[in-house]
C-alpha positions as CSV (number, residue, x, y, z in Angstrom):
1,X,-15.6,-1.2,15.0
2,X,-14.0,-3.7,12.6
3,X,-13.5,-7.5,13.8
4,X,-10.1,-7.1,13.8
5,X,-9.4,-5.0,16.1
6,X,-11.7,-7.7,18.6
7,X,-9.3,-10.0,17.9
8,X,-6.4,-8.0,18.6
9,X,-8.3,-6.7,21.5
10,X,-8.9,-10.7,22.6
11,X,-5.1,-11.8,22.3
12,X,-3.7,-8.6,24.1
13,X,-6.4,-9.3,27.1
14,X,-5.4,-13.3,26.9
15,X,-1.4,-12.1,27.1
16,X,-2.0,-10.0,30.2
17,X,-4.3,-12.5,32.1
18,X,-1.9,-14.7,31.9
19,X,1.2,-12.8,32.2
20,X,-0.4,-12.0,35.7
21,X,-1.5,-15.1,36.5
22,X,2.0,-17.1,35.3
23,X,4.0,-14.3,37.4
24,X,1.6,-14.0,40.2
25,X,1.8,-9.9,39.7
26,X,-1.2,-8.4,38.1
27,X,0.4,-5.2,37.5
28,X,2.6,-6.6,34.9
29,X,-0.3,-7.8,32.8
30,X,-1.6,-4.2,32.7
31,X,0.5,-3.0,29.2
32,X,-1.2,-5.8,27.3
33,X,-4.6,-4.5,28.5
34,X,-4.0,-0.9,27.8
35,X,-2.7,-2.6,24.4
36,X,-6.1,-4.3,24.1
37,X,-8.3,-1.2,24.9
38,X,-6.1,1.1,22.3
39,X,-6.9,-1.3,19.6
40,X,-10.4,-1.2,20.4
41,X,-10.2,2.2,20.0
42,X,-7.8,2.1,16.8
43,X,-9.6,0.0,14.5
44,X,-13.0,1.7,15.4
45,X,-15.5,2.4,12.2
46,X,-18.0,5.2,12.2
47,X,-21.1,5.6,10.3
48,X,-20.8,8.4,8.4
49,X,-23.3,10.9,6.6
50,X,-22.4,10.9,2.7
51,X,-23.0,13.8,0.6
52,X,-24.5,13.4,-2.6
53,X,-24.2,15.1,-6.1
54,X,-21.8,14.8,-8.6
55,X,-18.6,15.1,-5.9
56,X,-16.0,12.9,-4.7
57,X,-15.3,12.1,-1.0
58,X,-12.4,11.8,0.7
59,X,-11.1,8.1,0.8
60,X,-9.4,8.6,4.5
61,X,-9.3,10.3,7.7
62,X,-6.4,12.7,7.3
63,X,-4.7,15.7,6.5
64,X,-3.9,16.9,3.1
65,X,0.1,17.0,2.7
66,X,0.7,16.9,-0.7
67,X,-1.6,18.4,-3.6
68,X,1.1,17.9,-7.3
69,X,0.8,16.8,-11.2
70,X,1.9,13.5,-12.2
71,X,3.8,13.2,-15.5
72,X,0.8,12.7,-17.3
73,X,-0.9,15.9,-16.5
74,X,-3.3,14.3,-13.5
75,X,-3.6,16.0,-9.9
76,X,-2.6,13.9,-7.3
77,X,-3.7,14.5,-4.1
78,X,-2.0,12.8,-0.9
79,X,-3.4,12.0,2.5
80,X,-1.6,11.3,5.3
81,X,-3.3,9.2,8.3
82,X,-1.2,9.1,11.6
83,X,-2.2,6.7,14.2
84,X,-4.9,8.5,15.6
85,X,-7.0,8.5,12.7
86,X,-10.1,6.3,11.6
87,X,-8.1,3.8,9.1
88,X,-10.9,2.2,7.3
89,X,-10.7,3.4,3.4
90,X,-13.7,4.3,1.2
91,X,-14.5,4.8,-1.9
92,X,-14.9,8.6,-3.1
93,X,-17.2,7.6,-5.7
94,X,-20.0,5.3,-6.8
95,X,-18.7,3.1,-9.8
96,X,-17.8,-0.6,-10.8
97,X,-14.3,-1.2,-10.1
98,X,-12.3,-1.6,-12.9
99,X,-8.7,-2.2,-12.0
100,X,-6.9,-3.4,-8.7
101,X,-3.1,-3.2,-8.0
102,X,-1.2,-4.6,-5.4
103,X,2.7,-3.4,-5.8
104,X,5.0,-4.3,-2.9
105,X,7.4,-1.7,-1.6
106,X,9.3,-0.1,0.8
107,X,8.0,1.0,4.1
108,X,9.3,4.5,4.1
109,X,7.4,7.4,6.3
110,X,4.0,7.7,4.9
111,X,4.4,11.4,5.0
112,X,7.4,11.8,2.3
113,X,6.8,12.1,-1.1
114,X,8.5,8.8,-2.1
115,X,6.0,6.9,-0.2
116,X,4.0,7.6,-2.9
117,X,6.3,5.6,-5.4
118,X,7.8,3.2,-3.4
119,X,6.1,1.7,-0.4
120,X,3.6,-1.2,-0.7
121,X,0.2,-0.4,-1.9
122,X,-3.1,-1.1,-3.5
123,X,-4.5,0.9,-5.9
124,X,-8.4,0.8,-7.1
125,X,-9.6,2.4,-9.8
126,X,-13.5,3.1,-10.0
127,X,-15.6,4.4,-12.8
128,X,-18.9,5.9,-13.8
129,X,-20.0,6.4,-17.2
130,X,-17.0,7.0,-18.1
131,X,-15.7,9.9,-16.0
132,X,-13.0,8.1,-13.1
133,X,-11.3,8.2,-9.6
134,X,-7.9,6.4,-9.4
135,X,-6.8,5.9,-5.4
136,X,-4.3,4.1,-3.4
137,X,-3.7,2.7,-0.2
138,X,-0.1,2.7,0.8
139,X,1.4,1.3,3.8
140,X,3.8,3.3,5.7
141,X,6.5,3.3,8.5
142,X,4.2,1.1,11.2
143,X,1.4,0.4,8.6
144,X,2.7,-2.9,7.3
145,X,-0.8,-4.7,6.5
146,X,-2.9,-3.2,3.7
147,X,-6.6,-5.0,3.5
148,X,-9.2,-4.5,0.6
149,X,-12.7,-5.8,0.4
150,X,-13.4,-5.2,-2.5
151,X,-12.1,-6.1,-6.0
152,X,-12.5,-5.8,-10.2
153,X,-16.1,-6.1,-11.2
154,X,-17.6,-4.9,-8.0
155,X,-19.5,-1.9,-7.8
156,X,-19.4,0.4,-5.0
157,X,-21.3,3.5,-3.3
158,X,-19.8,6.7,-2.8
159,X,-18.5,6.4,0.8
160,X,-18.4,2.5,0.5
161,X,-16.0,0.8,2.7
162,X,-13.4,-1.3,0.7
163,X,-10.7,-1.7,2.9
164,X,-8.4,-0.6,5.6
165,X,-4.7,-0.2,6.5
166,X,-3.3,-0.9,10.0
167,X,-1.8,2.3,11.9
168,X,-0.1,5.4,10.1
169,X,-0.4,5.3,6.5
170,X,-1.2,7.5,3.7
171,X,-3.8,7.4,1.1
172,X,-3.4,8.5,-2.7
173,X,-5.6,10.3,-5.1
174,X,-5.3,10.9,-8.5
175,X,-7.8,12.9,-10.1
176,X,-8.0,13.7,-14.2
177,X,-9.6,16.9,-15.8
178,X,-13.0,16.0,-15.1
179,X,-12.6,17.1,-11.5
180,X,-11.6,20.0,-9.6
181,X,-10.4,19.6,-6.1
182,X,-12.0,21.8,-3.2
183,X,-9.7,21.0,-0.3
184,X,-6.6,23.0,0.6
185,X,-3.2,21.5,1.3
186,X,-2.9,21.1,5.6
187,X,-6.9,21.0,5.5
188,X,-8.2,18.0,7.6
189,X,-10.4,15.3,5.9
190,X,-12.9,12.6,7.3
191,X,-13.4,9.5,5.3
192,X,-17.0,9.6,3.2
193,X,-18.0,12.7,4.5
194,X,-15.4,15.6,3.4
195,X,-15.9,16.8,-0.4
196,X,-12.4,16.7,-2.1
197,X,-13.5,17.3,-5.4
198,X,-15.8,18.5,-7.7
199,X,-17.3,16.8,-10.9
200,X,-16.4,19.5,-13.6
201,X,-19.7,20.3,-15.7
């Protein structure tokens, strides 16, 4: 579980001990403890068991809603994470980071293609002797708070965590001809554990 959601967890359990204190009705302090509990549950992080080999993980818990070529000839694969999914991003490969992007945006649904173009987001780039993952984080409808751990110069392991984004939101992959993907579009994902892709030999 990530410290934020504690804290969220802390607030929402202060609000409704004393909203039933202050009104002298305990039952109306209830919502902000159910609120507490689901953001327990929310923001929890699992360990997860990371394959190794020359393949790239899936970034997000998710499903697959959107597999396309981007103008310059890349495949772009698309994620979408709705609220009850694990939110904490990682990285698909092991690499230094060589390029981070914030771009603020709209806040469309994370599920339509534009989300991809428009809404906020933060895009890593990671690379490995020259062969290169490029992913995004991207905020959606609810999601409106995009946090990264990690930034240019660091190096990472495949399945690393660098960063999370609060309820629904999507995640963006784009992947060059080194790669070849091996997930299907409405296939399920888990973060760190589910191979996406391929290194192409």
């Amino acid at each position: 579980m990530v410290i934020t959601g504690v804290w969220y967890a802390l607030v929402l359990t202060a609000a409704g001990v004393l909203t039933g204190y202050f009104t002298k009705t305990a039952w109306l302090g209830a919502p902000f403890l159910l609120l507490a509990l689901f953001c327990l549950w929310f923001f929890r992080d699992p360990d997860r068991v990371v394959p190794g080999g020359p393949v790239a993980v899936s970034p997000a818990d998710g499903k697959v809603v959107s597999i396309s070529k981007d103008p310059d000839g890349r495949t772009r694969l698309c994620i979408f994470l709705n609220v009850f999914d694990v939110h904490v991003n990682r990285s698909p490969i092991a690499g230094t980071i060589t390029k981070r992007i914030y771009k603020p945006g709209k806040f469309l649904v994370a599920s339509k293609d534009e989300a991809s173009t428009e809404n906020e987001q933060n895009t890593f780039v990671v690379e490995d002797n020259g062969v290169s993952v490029e992913f995004s984080q991207i905020a959606g409808l609810i999601a409106r708070r995009i946090v990264w751990y990690k930034d240019v110069g660091d190096k990472v392991e495949k399945g690393e965590r660098v960063g999370l984004i609060k309820f629904g939101s999507r995640v963006d992959l784009l992947f060059n001809s080194d790669w070849k993907l091996t997930v299907s579009l409405g296939e399920r994902v888990s973060a760190a554990s589910s191979i996406i892709a391929k290194r192409v030999q």
